[in-house]
N, C-alpha and C positions, 0 to 999 in steps of 0.2 A: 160499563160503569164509568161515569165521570169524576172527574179530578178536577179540585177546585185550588189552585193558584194565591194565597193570600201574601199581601207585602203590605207592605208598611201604606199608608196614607193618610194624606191631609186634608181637611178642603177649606186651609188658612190660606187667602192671596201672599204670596210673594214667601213664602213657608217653605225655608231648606233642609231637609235633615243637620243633623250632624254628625261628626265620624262615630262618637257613644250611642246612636241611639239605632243604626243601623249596620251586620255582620257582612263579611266579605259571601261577595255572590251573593247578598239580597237587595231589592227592589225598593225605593220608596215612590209613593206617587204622589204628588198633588194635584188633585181632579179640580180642584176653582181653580189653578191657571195650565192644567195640561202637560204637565211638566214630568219626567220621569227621571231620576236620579241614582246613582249608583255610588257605592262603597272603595273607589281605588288606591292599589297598594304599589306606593312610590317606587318600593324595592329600597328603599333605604331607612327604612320604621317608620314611616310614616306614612299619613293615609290620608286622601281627600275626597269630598264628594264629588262628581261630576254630573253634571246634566245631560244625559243621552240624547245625542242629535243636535245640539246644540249646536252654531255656530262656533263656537268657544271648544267644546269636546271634540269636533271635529280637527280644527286650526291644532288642536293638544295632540290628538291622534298623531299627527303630521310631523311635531315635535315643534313647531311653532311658534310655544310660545306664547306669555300675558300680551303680546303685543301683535297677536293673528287678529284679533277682532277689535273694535271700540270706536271711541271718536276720538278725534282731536280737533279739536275748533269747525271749522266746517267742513272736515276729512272726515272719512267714514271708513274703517279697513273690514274687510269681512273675506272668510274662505268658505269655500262652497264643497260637495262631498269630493270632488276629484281631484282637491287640492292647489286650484285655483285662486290665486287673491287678489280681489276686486278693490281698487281704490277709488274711494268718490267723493265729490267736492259737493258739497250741501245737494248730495243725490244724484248727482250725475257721474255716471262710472269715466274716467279719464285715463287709468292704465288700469294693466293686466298682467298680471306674472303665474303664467303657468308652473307646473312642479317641473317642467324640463328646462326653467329656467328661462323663457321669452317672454320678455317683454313689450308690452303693445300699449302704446301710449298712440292717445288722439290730441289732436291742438301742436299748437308750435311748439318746440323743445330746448332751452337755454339750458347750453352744460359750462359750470366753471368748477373751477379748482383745480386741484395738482392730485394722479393716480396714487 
């Protein structure tokens, strides 16, 4: 016998659930941009959606952080599933900060200020 799986979906571009319109432990999906989403519970009453796989979900997994992924002018920060965070200057990767904490930077390196 087959079992058929039904969750929530969309096929609105750019289309997020909201925490009302999806239960803890269900699915939503939006098939026009591929995007799979879920219902998370902060542990403090509140709840937010997240996007499964995402670089963003990922950098969250991690504890990371609004500020694991995005731009900033021609900086680009993104983590990768190992926990890895890539920083890149208008796309070219320049350091690297593994989760054990090394740093690998390429190009010349000016350090100031006071520890």
């Amino acid at each position: 016998m087959t079992s058929r799986l039904l969750s929530k979906r969309s096929a609105v571009p750019g289309k997020v659930p909201t925490t009302a319109q999806i239960d803890l432990g269900e699915l939503a999906i939006n098939a026009r941009d591929g995007k799979l989403f879920l219902k998370r519970d902060n542990g403090n009453g509140t709840f937010t959606i997240v996007e499964v796989g995402s670089p963003q979900a990922v950098a969250s997994s991690l504890g990371l952080g609004a500020l694991a992924y995005g731009a900033v002018g021609a900086w680009t920060v993104a983590a990768n599933a190992n926990g890895t965070l890539r920083f890149l200057h208008d796309g070219i990767a320049r350091m690297r900060l593994d989760p054990d904490g090394n740093l690998t930077v390429s190009g010349d390196i000016t350090a100031f200020g006071a520890p």
